[in-house]
matplotlib code that plots the C-alpha trace (Angstrom):
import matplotlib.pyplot as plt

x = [107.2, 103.8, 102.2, 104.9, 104.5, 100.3, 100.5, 103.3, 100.7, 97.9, 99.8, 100.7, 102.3, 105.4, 106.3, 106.6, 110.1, 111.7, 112.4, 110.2, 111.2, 108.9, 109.4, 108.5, 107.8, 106.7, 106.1, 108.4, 107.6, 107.2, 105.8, 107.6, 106.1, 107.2, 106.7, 104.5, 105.9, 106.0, 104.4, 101.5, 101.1, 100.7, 98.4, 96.3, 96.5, 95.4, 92.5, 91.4, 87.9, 86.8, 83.5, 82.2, 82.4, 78.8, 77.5, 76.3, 78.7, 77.6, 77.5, 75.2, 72.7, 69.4, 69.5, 67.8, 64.3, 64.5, 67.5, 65.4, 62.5, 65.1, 65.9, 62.9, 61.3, 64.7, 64.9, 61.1, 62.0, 65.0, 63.2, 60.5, 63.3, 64.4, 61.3, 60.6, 64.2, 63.6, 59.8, 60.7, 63.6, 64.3, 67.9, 69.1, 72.8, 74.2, 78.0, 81.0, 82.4, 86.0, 87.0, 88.0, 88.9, 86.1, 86.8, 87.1, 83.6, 81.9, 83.1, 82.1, 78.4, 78.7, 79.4, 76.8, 74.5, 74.6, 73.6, 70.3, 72.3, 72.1, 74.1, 72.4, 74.1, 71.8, 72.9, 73.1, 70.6, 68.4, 67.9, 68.3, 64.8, 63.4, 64.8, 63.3, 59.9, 59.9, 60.4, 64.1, 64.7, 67.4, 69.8, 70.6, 73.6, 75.5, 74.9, 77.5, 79.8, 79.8, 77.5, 76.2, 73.2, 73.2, 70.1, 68.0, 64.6, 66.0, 68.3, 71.4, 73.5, 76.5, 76.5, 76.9, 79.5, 81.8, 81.8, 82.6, 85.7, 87.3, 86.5, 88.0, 87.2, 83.8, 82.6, 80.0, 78.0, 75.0, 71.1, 68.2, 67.0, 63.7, 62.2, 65.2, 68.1, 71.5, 74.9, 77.9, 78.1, 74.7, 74.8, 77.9, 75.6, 72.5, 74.7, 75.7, 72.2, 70.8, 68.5, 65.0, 63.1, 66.1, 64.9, 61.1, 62.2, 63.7, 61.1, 58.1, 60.7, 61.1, 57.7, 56.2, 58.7, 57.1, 53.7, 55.5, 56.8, 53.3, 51.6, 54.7, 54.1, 50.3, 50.5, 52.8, 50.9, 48.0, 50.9, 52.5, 48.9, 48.3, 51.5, 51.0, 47.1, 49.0, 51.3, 48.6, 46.8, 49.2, 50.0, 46.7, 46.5, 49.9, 48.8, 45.8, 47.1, 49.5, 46.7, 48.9, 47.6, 47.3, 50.0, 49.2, 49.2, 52.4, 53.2, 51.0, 52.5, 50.8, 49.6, 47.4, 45.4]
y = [11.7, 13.8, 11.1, 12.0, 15.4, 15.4, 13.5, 15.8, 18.4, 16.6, 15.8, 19.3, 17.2, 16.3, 20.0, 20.2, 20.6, 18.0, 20.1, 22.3, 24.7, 25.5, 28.5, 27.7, 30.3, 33.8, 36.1, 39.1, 41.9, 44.7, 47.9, 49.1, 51.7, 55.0, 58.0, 60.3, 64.1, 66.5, 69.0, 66.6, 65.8, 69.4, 69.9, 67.0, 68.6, 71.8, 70.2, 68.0, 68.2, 69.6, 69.3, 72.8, 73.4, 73.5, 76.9, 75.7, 73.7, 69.7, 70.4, 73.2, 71.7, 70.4, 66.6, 63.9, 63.6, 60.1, 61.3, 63.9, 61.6, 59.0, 62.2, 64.0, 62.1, 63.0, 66.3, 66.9, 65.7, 68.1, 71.1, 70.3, 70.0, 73.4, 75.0, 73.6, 74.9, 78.5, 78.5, 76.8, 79.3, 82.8, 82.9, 81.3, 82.3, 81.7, 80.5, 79.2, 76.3, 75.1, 71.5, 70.6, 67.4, 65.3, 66.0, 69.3, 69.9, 67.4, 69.5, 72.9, 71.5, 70.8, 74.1, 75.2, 72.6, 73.9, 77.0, 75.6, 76.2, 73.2, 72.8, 72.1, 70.9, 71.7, 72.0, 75.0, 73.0, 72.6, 75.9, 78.0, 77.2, 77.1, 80.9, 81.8, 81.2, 82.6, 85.8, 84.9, 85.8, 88.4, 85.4, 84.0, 86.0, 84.1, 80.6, 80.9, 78.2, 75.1, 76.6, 75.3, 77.0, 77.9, 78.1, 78.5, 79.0, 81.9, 84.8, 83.3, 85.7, 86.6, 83.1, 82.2, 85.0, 83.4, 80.4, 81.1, 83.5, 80.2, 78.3, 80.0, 77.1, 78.9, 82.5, 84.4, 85.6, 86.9, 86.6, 86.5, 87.5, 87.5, 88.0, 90.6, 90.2, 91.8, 91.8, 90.5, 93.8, 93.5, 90.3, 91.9, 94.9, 92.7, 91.0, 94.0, 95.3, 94.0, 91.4, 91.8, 92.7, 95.1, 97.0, 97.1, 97.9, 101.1, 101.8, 101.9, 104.2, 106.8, 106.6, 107.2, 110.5, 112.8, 111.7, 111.4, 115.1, 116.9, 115.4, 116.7, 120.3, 120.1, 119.4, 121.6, 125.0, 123.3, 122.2, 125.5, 127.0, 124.4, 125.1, 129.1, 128.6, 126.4, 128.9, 131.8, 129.2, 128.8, 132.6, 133.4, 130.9, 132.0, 135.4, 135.0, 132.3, 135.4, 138.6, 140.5, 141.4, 139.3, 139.1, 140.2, 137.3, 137.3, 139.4, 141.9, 145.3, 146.6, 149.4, 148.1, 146.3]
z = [79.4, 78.9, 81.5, 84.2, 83.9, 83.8, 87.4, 88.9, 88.0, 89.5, 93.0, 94.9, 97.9, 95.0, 95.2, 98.7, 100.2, 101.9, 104.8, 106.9, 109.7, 112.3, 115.0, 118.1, 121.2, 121.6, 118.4, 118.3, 120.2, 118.0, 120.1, 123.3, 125.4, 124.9, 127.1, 126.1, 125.2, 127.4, 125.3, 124.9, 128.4, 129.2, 126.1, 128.1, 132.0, 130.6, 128.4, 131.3, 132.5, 135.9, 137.1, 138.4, 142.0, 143.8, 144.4, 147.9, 150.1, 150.8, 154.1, 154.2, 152.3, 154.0, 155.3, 153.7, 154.6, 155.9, 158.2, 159.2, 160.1, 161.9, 164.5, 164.2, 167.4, 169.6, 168.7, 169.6, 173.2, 173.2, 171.9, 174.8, 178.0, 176.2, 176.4, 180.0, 181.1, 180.3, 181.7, 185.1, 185.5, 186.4, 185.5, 182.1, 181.9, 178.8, 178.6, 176.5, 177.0, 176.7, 177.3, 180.6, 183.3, 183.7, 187.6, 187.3, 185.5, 188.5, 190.8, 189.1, 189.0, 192.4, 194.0, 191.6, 192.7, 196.2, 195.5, 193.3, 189.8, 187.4, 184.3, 181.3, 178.1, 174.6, 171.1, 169.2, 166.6, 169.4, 171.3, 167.8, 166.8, 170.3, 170.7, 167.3, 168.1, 171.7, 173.7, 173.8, 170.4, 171.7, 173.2, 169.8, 168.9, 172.1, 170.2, 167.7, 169.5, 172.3, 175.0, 177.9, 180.2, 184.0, 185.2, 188.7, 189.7, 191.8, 191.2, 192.0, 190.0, 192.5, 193.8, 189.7, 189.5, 192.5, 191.2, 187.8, 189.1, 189.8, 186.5, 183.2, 181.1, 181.4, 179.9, 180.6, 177.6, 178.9, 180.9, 181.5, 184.6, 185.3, 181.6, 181.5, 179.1, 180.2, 179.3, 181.4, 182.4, 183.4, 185.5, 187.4, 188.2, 188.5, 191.5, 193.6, 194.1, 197.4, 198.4, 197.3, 200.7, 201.6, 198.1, 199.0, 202.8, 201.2, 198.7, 201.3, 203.4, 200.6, 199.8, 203.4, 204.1, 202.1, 203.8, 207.5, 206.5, 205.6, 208.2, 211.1, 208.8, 209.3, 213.2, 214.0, 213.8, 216.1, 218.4, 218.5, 219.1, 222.0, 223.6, 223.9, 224.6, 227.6, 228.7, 228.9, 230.8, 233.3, 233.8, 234.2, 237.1, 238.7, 239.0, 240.2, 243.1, 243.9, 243.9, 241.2, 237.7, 235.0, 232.6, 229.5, 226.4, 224.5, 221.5, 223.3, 226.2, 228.9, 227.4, 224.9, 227.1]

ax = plt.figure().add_subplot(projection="3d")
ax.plot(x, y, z, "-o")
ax.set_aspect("equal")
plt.show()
């Protein structure tokens, strides 16, 4: 009747079926990957972003001040043993270095040792702005690569040049010999002059011959002189010991008398 109907209509749970299904596990997967076209792939390589190179490379840029201040105390003390190197020394021969032995490089500073050359090893960093501020300006073409400095408080250049005949790990660049720069062609004429006091010995000779020469031209007319004033001397006396007449003078007869 109406009254059955009215509480059907009030109860929702009557319509409910008397059997319910319920899915268990994973959903359905409904997007795969895909690769992407190749006409879009090379639509994005060619759009891609790329920073601008730097105008300056990383590396040549100035250090950071606190790195600077960190080395700034050792490289004071290095610039100073520079600067006391070339003052204390009259031969600063700059050379290139190639790797060798660690016996063979003790043994080339020890046949330079005995003949008063030390080695000294400075980076370019180092002696660059040394040599920029001094009267060594010249030298700093021969720092371009690993160098190391021969140097003596004498002129030991042909003792330097023997040695380093033996050693081709080792190239000679260039001097300074006494406040004079030279060449490698230089040095090797530097070397084949002779020994200082030989030089002076032959200086003060070539200086004194023109003087020994006037003064044997000056004496030699009073000598000449002397030597006829002698002669006349000695006539006159040998005619007179013998009662004959005098002889006349030379350069003068008889007849004029």
């Amino acid at each position: 009747g109406p009254g059955a109907g009215a509480g059907a209509e009030r109860c929702p749970a009557a319509w409910l079926p008397a059997l319910q299904l319920l899915r268990r596990g994973s959903k359905a997967v409904t997007r795969h990957w895909k690769a992407m076209h190749f006409q879009r792939q090379k639509l994005l390589a060619v759009t891609e972003y790329l920073p601008p190179r730097p105008a300056v490379p990383p590396r040549c840029l100035p250090r950071d001040t606190s790195e600077g201040l960190q080395e700034d105390g050792l490289a004071r003390v290095l610039r100073r043993q520079v600067e006391d190197t070339f003052r204390s020394s009259r031969m600063v021969a700059v050379c290139q270095y190639n790797s060798m032995p660690n016996e063979d490089l003790v043994m080339f500073q020890h046949y330079l040792r005995r003949h008063n050359i030390h080695v000294k090893f400075f980076h370019n960093e180092v002696v660059r702005p040394v040599l920029e501020q001094s009267k060594y300006r010249n030298l700093l073409p021969l720092f371009v690569c690993r160098n190391i400095l021969l140097v003596s408080p004498e002129t030991r250049a042909r003792e330097m040049l023997r040695v380093l005949k033996g050693v081709p790990q080792v190239n000679l660049l260039g001097a300074c010999i006494d406040d004079t720069i030279l060449s490698r062609q230089g040095v090797e004429n530097f070397a084949q002059l002779p020994p200082l006091e030989a030089s002076q010995g032959q200086t003060v000779a070539a200086l004194s011959l023109p003087s020994s020469q006037t003064s044997s031209l000056l004496q030699r007319g009073p000598a000449h002189l002397t030597a006829l004033l002698d002669e006349h001397i000695r006539r006159l006396r040998d005619a007179g010991d013998s009662g004959g007449p005098a002889e006349p003078p030379p350069g003068r007869s008889a007849g004029n008398q």
